[in-house]
N, CA, C and O atoms as a printed pandas DataFrame, in Angstrom:
     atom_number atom_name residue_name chain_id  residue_number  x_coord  y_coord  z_coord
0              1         N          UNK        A               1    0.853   -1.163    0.000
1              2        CA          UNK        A               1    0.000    0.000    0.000
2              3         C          UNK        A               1    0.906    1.236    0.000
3              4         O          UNK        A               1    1.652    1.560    0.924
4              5         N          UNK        A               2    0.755    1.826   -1.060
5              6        CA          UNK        A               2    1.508    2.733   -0.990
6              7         C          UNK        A               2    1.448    4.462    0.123
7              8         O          UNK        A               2    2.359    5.159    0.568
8              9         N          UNK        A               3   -0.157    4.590    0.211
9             10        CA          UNK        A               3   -0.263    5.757    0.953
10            11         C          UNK        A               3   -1.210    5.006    2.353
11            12         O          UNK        A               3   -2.416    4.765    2.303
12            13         N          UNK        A               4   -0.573    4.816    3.191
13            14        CA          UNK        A               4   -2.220    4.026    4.298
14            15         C          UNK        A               4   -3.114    4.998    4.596
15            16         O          UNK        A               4   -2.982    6.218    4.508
16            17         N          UNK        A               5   -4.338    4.138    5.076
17            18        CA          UNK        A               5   -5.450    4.710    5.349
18            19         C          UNK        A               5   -5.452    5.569    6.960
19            20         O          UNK        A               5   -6.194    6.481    7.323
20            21         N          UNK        A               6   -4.455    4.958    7.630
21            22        CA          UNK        A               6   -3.990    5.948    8.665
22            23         C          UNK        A               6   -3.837    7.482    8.507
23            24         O          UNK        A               6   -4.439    8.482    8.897
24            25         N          UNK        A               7   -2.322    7.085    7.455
25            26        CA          UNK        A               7   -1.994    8.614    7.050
26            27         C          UNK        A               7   -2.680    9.258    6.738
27            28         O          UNK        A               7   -2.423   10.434    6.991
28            29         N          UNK        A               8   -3.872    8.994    6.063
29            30        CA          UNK        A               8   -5.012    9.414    5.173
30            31         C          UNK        A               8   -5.840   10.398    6.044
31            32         O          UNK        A               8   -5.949   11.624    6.059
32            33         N          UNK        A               9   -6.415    9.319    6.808
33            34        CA          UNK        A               9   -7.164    9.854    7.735
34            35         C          UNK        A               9   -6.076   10.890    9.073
35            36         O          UNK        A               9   -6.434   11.887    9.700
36            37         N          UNK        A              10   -5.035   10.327    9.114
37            38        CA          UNK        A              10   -4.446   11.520   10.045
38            39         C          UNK        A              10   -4.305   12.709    9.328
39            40         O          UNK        A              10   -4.377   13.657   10.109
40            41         N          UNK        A              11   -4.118   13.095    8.059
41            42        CA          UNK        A              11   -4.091   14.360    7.127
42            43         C          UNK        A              11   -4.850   15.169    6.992
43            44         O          UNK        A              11   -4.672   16.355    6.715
44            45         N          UNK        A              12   -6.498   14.177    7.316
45            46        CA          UNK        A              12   -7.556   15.081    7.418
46            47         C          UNK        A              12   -8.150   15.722    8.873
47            48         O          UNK        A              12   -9.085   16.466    9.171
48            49         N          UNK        A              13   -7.093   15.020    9.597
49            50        CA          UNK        A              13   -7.995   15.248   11.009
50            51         C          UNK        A              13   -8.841   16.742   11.263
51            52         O          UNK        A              13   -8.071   17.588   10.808
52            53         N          UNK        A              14   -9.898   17.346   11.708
53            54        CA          UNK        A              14   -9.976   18.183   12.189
54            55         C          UNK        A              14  -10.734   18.289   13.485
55            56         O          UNK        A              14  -11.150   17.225   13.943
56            57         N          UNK        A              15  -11.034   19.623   14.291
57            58        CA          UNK        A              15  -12.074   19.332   15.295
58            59         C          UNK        A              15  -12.829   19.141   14.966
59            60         O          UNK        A              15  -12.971   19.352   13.762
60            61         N          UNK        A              16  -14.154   18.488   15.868
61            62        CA          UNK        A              16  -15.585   18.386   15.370
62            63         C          UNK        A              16  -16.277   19.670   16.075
63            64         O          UNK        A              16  -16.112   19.976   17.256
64            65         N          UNK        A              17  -17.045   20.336   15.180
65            66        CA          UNK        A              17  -18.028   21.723   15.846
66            67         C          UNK        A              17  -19.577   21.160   15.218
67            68         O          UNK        A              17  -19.877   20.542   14.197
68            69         N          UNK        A              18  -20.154   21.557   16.056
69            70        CA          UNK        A              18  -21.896   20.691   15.490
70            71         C          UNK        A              18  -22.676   21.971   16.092
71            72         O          UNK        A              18  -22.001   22.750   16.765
72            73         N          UNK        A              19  -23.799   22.198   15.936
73            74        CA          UNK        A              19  -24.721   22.793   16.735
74            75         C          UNK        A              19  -25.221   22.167   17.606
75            76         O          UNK        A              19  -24.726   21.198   18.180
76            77         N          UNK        A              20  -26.570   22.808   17.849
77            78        CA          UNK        A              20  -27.063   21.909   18.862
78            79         C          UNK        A              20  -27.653   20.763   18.755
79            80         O          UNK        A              20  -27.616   19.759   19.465
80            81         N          UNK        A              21  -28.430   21.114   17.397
81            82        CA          UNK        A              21  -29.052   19.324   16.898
82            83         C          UNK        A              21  -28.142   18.890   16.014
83            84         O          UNK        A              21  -28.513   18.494   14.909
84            85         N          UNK        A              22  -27.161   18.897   16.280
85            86        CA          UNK        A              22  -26.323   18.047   15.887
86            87         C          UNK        A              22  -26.057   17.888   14.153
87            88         O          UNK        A              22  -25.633   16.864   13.618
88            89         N          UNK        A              23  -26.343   18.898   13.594
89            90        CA          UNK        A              23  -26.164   19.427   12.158
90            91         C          UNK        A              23  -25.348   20.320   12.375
91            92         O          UNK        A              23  -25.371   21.185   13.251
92            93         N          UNK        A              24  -24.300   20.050   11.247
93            94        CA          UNK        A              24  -23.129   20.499   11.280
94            95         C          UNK        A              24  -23.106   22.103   10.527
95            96         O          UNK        A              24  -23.686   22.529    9.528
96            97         N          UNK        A              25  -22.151   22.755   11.509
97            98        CA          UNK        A              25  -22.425   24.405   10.730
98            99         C          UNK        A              25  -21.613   24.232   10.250
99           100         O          UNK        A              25  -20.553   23.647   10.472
100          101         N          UNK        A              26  -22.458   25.262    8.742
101          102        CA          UNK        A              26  -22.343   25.676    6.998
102          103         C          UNK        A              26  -20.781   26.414    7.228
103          104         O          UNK        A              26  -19.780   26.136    6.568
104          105         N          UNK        A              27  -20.850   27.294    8.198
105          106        CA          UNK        A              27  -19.730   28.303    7.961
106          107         C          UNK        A              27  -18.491   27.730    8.164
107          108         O          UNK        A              27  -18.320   27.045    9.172
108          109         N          UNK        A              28  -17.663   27.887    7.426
109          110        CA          UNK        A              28  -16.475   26.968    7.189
110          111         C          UNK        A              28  -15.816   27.114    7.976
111          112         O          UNK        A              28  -15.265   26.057    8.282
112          113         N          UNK        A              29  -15.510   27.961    8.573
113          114        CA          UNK        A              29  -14.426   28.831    9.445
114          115         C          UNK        A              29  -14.688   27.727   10.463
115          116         O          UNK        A              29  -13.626   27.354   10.962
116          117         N          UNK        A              30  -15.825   27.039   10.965
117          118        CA          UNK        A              30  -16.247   26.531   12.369
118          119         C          UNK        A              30  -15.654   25.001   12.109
119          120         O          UNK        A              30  -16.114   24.114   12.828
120          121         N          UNK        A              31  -14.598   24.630   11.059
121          122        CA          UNK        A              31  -14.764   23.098   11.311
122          123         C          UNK        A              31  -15.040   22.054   10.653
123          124         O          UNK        A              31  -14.477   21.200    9.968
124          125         N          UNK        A              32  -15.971   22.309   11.001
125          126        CA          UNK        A              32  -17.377   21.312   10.331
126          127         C          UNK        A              32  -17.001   19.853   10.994
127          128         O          UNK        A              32  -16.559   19.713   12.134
128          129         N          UNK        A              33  -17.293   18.670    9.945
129          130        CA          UNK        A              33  -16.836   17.474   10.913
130          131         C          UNK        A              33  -15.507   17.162   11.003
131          132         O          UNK        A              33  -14.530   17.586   10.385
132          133         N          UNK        A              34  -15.645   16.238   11.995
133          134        CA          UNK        A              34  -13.935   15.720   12.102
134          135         C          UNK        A              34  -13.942   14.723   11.365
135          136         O          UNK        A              34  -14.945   14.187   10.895
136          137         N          UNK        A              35  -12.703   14.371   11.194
137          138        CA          UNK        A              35  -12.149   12.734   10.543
138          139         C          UNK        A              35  -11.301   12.219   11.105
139          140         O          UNK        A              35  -10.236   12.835   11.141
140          141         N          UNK        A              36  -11.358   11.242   11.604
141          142        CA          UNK        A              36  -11.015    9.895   13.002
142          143         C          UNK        A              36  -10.990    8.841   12.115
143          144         O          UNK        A              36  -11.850    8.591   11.271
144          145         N          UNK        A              37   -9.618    8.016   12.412
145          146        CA          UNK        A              37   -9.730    7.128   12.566
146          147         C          UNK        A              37  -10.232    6.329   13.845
147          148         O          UNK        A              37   -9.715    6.520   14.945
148          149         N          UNK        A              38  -11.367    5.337   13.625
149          150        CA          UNK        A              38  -11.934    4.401   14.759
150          151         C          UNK        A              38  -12.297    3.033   14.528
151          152         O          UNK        A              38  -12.919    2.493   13.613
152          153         N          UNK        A              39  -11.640    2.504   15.808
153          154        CA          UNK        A              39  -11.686    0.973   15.364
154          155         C          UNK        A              39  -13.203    0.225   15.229
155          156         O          UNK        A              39  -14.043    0.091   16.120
156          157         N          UNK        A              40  -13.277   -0.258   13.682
157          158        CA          UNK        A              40  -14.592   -1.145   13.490
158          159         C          UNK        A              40  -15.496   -1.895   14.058
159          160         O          UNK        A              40  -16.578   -2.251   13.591
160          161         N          UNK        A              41  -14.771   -2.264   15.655
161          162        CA          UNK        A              41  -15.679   -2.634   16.588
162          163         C          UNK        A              41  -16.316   -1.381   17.232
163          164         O          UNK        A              41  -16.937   -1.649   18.260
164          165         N          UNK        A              42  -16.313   -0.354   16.952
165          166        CA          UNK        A              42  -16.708    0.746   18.006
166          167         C          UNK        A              42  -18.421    1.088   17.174
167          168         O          UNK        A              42  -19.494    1.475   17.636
168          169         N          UNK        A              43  -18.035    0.774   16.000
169          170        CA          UNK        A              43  -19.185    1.546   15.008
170          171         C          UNK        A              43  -20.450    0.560   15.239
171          172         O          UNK        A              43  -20.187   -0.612   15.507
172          173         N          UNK        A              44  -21.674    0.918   15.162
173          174        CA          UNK        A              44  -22.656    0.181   15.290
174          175         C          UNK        A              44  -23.460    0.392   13.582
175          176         O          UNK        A              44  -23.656    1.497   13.076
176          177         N          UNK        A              45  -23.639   -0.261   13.262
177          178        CA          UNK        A              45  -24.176   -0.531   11.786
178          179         C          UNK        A              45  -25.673   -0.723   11.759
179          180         O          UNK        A              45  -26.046   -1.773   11.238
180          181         N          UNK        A              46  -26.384   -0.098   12.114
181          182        CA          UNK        A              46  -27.920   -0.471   12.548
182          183         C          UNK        A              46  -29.041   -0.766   11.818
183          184         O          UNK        A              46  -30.123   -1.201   12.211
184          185         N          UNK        A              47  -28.507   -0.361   10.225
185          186        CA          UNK        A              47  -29.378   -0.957    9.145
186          187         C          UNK        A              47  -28.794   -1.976    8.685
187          188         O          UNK        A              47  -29.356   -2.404    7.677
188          189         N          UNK        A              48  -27.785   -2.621    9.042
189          190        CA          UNK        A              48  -26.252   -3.732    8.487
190          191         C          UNK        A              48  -27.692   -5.297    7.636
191          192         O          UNK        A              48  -27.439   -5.987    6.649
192          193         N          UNK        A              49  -28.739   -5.345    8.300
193          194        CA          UNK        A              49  -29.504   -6.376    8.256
194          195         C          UNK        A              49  -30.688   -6.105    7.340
195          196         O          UNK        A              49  -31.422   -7.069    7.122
196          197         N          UNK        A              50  -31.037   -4.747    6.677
197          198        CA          UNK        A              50  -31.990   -4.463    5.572
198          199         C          UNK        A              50  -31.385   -4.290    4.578
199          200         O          UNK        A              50  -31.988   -3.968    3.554
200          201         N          UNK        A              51  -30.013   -4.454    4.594
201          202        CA          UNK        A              51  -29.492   -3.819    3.282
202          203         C          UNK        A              51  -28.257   -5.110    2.885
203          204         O          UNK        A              51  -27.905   -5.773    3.861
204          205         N          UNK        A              52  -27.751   -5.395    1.825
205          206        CA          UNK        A              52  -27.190   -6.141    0.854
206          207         C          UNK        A              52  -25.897   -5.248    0.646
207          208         O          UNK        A              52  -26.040   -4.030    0.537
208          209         N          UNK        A              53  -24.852   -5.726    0.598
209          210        CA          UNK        A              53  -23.496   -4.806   -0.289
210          211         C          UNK        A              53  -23.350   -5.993   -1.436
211          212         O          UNK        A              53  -23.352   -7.170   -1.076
212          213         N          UNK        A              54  -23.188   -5.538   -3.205
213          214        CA          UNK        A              54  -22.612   -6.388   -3.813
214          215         C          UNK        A              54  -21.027   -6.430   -3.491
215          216         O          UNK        A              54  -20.136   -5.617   -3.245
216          217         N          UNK        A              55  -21.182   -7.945   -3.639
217          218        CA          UNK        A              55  -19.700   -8.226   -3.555
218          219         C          UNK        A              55  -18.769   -8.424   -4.526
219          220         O          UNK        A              55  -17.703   -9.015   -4.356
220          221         N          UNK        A              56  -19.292   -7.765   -5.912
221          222        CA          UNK        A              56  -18.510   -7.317   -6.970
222          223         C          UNK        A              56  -17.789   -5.811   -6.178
223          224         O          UNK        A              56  -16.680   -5.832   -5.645
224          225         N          UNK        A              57  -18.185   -5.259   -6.208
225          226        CA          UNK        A              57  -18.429   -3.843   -5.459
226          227         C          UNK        A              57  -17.263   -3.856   -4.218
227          228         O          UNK        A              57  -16.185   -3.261   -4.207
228          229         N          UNK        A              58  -17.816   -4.685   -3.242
229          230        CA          UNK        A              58  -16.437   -4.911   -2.546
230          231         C          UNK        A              58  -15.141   -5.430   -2.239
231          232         O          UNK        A              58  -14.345   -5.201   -1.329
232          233         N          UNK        A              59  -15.132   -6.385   -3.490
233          234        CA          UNK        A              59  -14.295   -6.679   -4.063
234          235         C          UNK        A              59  -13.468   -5.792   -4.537
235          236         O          UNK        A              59  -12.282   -5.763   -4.209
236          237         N          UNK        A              60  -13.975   -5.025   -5.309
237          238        CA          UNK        A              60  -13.149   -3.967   -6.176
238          239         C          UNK        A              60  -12.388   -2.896   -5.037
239          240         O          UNK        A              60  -11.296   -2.340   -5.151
240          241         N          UNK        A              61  -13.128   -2.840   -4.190
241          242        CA          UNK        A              61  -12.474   -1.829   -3.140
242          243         C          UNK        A              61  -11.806   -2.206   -2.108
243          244         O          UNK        A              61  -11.224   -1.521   -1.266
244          245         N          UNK        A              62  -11.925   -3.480   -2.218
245          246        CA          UNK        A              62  -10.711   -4.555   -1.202
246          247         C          UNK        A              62   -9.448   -4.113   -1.869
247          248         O          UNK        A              62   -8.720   -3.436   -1.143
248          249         N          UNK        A              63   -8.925   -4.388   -3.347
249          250        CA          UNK        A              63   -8.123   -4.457   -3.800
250          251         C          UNK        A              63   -7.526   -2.880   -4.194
251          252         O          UNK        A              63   -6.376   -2.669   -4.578
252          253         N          UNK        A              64   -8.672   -1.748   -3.989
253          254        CA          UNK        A              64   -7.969   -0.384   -4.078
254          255         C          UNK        A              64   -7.613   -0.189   -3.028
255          256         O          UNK        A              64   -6.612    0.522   -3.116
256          257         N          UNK        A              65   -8.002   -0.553   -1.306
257          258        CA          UNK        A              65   -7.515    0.161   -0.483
258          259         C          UNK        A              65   -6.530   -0.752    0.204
259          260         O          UNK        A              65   -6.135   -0.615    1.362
260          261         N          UNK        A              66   -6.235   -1.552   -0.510
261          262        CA          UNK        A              66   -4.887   -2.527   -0.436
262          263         C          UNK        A              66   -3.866   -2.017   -1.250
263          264         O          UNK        A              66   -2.739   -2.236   -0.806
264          265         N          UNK        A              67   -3.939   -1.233   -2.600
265          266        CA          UNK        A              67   -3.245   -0.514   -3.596
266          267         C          UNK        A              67   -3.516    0.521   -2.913
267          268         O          UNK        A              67   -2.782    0.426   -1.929
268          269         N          UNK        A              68   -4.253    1.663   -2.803
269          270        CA          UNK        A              68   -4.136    3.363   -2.214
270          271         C          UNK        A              68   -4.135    3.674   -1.252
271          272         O          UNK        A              68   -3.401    4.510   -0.725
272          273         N          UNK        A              69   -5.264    2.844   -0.646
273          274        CA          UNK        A              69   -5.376    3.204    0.485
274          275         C          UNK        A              69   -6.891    3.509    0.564
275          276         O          UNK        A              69   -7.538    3.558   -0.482
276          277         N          UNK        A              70   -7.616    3.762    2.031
277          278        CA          UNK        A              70   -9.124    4.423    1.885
278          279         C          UNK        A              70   -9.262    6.187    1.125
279          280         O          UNK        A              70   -8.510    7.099    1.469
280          281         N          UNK        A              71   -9.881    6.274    0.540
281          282        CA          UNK        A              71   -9.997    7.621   -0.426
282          283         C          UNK        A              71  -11.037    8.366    0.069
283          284         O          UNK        A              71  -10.920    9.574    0.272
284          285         N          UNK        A              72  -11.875    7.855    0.245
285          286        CA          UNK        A              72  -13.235    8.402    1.359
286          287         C          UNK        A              72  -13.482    8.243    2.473
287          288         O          UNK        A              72  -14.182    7.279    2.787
288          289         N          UNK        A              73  -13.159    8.831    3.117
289          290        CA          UNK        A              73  -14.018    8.357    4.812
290          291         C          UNK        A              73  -15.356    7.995    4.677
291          292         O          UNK        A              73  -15.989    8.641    3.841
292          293         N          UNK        A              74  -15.900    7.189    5.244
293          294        CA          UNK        A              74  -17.372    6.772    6.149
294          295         C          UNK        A              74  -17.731    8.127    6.804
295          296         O          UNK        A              74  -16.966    8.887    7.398
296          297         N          UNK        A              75  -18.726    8.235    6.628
297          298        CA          UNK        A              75  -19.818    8.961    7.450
298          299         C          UNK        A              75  -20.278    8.118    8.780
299          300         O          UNK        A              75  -20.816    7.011    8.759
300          301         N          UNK        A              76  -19.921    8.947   10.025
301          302        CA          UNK        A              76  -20.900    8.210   10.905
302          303         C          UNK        A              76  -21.489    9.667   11.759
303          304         O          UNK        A              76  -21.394   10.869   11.511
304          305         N          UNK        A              77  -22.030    9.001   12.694
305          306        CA          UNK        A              77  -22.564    9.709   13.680
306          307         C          UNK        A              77  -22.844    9.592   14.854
307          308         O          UNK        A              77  -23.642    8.777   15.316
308          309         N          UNK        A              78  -22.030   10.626   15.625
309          310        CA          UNK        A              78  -21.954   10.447   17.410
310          311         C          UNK        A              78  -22.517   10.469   18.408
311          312         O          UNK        A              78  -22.340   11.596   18.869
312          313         N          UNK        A              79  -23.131    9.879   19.081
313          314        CA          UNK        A              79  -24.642   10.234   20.032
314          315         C          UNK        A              79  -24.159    9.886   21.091
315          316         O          UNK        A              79  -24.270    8.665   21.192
316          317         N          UNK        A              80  -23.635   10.363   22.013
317          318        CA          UNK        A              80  -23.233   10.521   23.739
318          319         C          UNK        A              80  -22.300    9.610   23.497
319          320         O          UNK        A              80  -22.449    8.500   24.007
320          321         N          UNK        A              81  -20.956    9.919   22.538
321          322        CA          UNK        A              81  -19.538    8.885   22.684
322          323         C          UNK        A              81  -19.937    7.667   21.833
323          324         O          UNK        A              81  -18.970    7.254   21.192
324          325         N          UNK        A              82  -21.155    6.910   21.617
325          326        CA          UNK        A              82  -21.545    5.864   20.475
326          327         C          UNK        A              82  -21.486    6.116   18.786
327          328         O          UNK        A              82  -22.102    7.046   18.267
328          329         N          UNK        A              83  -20.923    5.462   18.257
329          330        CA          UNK        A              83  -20.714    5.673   16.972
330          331         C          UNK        A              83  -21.750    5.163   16.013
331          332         O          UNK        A              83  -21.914    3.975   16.287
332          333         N          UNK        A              84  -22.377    5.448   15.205
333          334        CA          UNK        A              84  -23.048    4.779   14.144
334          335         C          UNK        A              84  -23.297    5.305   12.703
335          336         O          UNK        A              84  -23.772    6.317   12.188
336          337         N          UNK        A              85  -22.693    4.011   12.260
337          338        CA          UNK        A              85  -22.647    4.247   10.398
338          339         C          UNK        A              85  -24.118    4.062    9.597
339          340         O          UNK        A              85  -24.854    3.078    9.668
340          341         N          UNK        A              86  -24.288    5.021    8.985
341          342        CA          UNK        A              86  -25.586    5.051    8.235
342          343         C          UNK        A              86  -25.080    4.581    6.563
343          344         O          UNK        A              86  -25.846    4.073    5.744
344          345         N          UNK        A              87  -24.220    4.764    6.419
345          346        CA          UNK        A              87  -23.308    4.875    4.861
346          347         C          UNK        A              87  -21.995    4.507    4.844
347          348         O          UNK        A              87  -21.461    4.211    5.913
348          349         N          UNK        A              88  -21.293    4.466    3.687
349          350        CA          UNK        A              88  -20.332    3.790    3.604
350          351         C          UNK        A              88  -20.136    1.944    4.027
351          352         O          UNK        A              88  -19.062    1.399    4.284
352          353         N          UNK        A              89  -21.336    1.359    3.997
353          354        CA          UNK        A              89  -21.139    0.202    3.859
354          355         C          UNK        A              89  -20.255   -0.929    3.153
355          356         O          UNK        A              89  -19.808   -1.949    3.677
356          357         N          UNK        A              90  -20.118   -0.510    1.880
357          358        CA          UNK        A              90  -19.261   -1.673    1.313
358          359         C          UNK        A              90  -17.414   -1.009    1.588
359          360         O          UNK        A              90  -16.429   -1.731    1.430
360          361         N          UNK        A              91  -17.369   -0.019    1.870
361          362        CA          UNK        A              91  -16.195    0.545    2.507
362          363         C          UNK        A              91  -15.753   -0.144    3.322
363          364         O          UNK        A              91  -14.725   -0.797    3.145
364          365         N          UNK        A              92  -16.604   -0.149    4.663
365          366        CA          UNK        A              92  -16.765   -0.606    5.913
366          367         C          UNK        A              92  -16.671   -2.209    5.887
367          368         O          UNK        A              92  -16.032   -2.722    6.805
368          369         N          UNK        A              93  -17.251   -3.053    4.914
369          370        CA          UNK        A              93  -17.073   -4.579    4.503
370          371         C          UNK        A              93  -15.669   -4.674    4.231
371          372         O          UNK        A              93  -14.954   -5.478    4.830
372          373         N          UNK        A              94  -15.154   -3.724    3.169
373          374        CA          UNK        A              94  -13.579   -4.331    2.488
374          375         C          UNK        A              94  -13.316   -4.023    3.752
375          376         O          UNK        A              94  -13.391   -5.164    4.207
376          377         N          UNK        A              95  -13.069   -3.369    4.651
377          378        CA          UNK        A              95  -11.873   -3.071    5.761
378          379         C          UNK        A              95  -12.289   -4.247    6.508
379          380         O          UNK        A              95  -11.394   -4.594    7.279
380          381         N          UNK        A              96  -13.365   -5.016    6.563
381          382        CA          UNK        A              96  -13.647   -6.093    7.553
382          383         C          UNK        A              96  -12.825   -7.270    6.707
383          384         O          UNK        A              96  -11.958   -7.925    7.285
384          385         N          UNK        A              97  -13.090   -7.462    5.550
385          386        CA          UNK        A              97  -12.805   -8.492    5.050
386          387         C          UNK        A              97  -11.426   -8.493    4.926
387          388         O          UNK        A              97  -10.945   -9.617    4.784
388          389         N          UNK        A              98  -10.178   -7.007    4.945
389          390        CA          UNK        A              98   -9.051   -7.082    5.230
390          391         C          UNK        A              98   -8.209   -7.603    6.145
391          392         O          UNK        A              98   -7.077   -8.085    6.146
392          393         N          UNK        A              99   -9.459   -7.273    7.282
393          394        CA          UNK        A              99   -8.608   -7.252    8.694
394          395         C          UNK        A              99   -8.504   -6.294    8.834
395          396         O          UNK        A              99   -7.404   -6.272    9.384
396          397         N          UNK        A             100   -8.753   -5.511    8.782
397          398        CA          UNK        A             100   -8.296   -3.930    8.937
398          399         C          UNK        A             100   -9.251   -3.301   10.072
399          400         O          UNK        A             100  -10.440   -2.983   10.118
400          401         N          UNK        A             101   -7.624   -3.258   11.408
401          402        CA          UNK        A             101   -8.278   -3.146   12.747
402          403         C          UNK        A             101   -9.496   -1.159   12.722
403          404         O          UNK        A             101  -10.468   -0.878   13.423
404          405         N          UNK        A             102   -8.922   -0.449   11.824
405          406        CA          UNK        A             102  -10.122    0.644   11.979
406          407         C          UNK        A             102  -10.299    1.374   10.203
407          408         O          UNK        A             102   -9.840    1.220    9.071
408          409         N          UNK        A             103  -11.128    2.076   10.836
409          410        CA          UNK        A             103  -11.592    3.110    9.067
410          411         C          UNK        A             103  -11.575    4.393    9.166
411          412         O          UNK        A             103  -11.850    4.714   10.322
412          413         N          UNK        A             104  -11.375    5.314    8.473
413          414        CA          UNK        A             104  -11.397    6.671    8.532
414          415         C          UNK        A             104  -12.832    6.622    8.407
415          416         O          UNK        A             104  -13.658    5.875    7.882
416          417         N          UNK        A             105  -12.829    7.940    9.240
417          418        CA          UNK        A             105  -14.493    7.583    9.230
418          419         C          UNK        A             105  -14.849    9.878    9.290
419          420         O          UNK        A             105  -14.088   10.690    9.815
420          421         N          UNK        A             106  -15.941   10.138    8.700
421          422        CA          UNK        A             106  -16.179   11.701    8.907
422          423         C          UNK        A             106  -17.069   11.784   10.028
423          424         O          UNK        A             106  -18.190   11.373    9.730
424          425         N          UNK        A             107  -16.957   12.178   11.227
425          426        CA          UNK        A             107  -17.766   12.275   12.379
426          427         C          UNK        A             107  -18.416   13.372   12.350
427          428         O          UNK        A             107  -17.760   14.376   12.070
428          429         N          UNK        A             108  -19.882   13.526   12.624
429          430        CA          UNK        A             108  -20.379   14.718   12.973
430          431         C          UNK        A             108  -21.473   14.342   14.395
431          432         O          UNK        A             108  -22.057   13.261   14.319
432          433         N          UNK        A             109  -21.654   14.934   15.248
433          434        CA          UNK        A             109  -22.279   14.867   16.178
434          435         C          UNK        A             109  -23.622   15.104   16.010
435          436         O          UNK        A             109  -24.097   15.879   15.180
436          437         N          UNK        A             110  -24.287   14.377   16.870
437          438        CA          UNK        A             110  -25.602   14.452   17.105
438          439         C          UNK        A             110  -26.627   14.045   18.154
439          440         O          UNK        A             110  -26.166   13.274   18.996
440          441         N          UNK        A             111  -27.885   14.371   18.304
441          442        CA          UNK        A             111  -28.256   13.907   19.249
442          443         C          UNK        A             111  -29.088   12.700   19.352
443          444         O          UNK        A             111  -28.936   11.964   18.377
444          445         N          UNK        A             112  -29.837   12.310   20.142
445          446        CA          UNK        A             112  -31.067   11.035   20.021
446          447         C          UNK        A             112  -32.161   11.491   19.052
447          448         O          UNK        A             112  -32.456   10.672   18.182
448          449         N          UNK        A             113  -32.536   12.163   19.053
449          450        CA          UNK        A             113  -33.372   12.819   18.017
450          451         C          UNK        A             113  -32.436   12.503   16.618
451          452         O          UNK        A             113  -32.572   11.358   16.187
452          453         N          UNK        A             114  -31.905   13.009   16.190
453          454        CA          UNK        A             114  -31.210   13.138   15.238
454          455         C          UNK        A             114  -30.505   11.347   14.836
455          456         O          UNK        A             114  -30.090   10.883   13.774
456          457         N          UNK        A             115  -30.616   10.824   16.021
457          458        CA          UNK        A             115  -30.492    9.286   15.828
458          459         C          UNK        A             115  -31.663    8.825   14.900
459          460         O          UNK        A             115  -31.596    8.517   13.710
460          461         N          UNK        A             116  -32.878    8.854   15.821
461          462        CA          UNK        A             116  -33.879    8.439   15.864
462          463         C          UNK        A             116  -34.666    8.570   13.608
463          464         O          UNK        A             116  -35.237    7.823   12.813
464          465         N          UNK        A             117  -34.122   10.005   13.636
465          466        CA          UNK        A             117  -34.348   10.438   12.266
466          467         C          UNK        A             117  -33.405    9.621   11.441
467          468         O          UNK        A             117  -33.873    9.556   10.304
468          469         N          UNK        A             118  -32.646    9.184   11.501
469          470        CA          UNK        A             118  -31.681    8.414   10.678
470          471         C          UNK        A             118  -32.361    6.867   10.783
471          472         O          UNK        A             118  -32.091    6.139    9.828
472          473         N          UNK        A             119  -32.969    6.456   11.539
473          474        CA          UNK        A             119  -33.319    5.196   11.541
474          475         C          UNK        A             119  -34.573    4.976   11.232
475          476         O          UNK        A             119  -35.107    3.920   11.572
476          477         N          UNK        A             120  -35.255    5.947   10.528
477          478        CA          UNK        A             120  -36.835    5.874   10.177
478          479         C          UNK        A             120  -36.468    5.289    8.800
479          480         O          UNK        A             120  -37.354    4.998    7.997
């Protein structure tokens, strides 16, 4: 691998700034989300069981982020220190199917409400 997904994600790090419901402010100056690397056991996957990844699909991205590295972070979202991925699924598969102890992931905070709306 020529660039890791560490470095990757350590390049982008920033703070996380959210409002109060947990939508991230527009104004650039503030931030916006962070990007963390976090280990794949931390993330909770809560639609992981309605939804299908082709495994053409993750296949193909097994073998790029074994060649580049991860190129996109995952989206998740933070609710009192708990992590949960709404997206980036077949991302989140190749790094499982690597072994690959964590993922860059884009954090933005939020609240139970703002949970709750993601899981309708």
């Amino acid at each position: 691998m020529s660039l890791s997904h560490t470095a990757l994600c350590s390049s982008l790090a920033r703070p996380i700034k959210a409002s109060s419901n947990g939508v991230p402010f527009t104004n650039p100056k503030s931030g916006g989300p962070a990007i963390l690397e976090i280990p794949l056991d931390k993330i909770r996957r809560p639609l992981m069981r309605t939804r299908a990844n082709d495994p053409q699909k993750v296949k193909e991205l097994m073998e790029s982020i074994q060649q580049i590295g991860l190129q996109v972070p995952i989206d998740v979202l933070e609710v009192e220190g708990v992590y949960y991925g709404f997206s980036g699924c077949h991302r989140f598969e190749a790094h499982q199917r690597l072994g690959l102890p964590t993922i860059c992931c884009k954090v933005r905070r939020g609240t139970k409400e703002t949970l709750r709306h993601h899981m309708r």
